[in-house]
Backbone as JSON, one array per atom type, in Angstrom:
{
  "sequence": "XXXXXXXXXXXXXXXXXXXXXXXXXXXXXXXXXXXXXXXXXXXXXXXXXXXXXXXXXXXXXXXXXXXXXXXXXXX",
  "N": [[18.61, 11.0, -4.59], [17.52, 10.34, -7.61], [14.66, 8.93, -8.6], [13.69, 6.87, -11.38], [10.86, 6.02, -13.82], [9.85, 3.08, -15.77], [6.88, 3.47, -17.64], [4.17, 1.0, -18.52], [1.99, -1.78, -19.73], [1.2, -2.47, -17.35], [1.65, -0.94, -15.46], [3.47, 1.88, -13.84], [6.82, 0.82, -13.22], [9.8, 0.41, -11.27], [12.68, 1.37, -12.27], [15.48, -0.78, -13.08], [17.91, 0.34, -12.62], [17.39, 1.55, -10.17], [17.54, -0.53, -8.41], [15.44, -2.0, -6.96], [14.02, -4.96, -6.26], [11.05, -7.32, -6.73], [9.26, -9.66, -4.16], [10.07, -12.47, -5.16], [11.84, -11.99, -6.62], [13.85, -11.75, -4.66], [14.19, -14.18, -3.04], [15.41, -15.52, -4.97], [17.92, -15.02, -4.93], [18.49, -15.16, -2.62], [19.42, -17.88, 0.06], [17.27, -18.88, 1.49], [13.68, -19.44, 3.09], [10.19, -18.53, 1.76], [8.35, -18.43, 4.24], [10.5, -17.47, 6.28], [11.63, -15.27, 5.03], [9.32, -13.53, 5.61], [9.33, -13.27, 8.25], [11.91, -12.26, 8.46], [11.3, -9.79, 7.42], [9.05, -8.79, 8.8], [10.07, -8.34, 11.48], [11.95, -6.04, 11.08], [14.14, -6.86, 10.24], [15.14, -6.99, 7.15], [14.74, -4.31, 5.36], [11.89, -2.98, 3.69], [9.58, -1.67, 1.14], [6.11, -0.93, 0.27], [3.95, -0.8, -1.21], [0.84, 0.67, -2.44], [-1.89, -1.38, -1.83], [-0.66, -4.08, -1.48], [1.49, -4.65, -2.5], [4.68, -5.44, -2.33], [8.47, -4.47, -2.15], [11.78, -4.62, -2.58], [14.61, -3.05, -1.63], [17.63, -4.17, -3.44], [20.42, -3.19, -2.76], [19.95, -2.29, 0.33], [18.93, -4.31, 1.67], [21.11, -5.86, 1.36], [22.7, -4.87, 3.13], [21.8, -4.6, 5.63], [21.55, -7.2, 6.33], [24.27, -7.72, 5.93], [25.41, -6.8, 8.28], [25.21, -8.52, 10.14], [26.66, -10.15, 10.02], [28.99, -12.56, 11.0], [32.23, -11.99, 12.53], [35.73, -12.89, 10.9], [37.64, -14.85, 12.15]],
  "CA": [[18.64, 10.14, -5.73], [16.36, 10.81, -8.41], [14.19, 7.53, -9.05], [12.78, 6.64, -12.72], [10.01, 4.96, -13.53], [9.08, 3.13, -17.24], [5.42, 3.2, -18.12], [3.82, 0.14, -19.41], [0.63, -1.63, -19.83], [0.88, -3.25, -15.92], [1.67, 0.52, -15.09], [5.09, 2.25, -13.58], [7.39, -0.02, -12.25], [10.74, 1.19, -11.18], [13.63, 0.49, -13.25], [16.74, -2.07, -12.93], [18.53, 0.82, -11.77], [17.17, 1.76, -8.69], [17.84, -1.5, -7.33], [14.44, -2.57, -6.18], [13.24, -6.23, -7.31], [10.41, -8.37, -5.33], [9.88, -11.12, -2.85], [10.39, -14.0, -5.93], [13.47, -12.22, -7.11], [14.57, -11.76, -3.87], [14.1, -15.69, -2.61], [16.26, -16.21, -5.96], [19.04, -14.42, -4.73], [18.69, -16.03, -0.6], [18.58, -19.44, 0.16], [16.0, -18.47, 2.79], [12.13, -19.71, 2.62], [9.49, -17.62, 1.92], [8.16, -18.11, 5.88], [11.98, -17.03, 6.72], [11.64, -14.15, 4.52], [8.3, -13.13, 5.81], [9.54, -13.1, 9.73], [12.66, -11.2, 8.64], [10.71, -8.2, 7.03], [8.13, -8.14, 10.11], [10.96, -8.18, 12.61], [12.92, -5.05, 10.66], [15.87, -7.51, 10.31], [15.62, -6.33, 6.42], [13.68, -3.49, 5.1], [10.69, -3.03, 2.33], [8.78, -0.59, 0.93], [5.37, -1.68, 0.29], [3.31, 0.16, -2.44], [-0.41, 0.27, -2.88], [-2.13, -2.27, -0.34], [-0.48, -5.59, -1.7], [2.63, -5.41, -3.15], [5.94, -5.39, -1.37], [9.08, -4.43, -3.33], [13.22, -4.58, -1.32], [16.0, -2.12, -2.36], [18.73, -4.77, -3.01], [21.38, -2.64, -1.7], [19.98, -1.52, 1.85], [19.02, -5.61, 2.15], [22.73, -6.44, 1.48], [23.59, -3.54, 4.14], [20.98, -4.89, 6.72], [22.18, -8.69, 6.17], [25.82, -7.88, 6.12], [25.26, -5.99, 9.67], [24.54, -9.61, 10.77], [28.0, -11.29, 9.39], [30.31, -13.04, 11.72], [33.79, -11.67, 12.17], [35.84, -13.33, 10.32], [39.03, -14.85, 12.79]],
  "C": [[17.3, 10.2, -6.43], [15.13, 8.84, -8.76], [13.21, 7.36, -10.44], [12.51, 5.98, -12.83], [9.56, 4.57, -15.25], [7.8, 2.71, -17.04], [4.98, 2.02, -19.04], [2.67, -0.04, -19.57], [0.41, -2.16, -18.17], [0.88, -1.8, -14.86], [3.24, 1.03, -14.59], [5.84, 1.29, -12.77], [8.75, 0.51, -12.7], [11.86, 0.63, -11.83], [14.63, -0.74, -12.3], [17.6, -0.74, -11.83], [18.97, 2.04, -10.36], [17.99, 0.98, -7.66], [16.2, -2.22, -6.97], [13.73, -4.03, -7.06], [11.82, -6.98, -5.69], [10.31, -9.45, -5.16], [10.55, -12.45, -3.89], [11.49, -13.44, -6.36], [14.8, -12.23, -6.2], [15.57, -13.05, -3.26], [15.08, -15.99, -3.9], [17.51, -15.89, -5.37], [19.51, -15.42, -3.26], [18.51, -16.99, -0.56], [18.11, -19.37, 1.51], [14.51, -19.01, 2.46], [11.29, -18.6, 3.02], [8.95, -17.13, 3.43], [9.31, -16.97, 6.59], [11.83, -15.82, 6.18], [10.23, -12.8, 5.7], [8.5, -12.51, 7.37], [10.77, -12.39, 9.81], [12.26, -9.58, 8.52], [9.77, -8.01, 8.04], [8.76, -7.74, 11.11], [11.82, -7.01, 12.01], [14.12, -5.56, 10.13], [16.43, -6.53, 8.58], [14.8, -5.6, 6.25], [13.29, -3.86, 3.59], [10.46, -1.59, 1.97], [7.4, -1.39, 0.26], [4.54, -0.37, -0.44], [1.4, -0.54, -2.88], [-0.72, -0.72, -1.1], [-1.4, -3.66, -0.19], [1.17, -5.81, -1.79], [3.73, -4.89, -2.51], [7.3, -5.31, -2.07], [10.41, -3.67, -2.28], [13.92, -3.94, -2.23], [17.05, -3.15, -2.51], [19.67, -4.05, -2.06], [21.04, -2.31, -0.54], [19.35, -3.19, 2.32], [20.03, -5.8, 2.75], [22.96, -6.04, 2.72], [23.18, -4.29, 5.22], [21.67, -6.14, 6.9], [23.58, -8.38, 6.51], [25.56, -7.02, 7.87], [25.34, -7.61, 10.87], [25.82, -11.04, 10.78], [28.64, -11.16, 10.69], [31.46, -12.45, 11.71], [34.79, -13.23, 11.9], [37.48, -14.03, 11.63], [40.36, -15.09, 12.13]]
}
């Protein structure tokens, strides 16, 4: 999968349709707390990618994947 990137003045950040948003758009999406978040991505539960030394930035889709791995069967 090819990944494109638009150029601005904050510098390349990857589009909408990659998929990748970070931790504040994530926490919009989860009703999880940031702590909660923080001890899922250290424990592998979901994955990151982490760019530069600071900034931390989740594929929605391979979240979903990771999270849904974690769903109840349904009786």
């Amino acid at each position: 999968m090819k990944h494109q990137f638009i150029f601005n003045s904050s510098g390349a950040q990857p589009t909408a349709e990659v998929g990748f948003i970070d931790e504040k758009q994530l926490l919009t999406k989860l009703p999880i707390s940031r702590r909660t978040l923080f001890n899922w991505r250290m424990t592998g539960k979901i994955p990151c990618v982490r760019l530069g030394g600071r900034r931390i930035l989740f594929h929605w889709p391979s979240v979903e994947a990771a999270l849904l791995r974690y769903q109840y069967p349904t009786v």
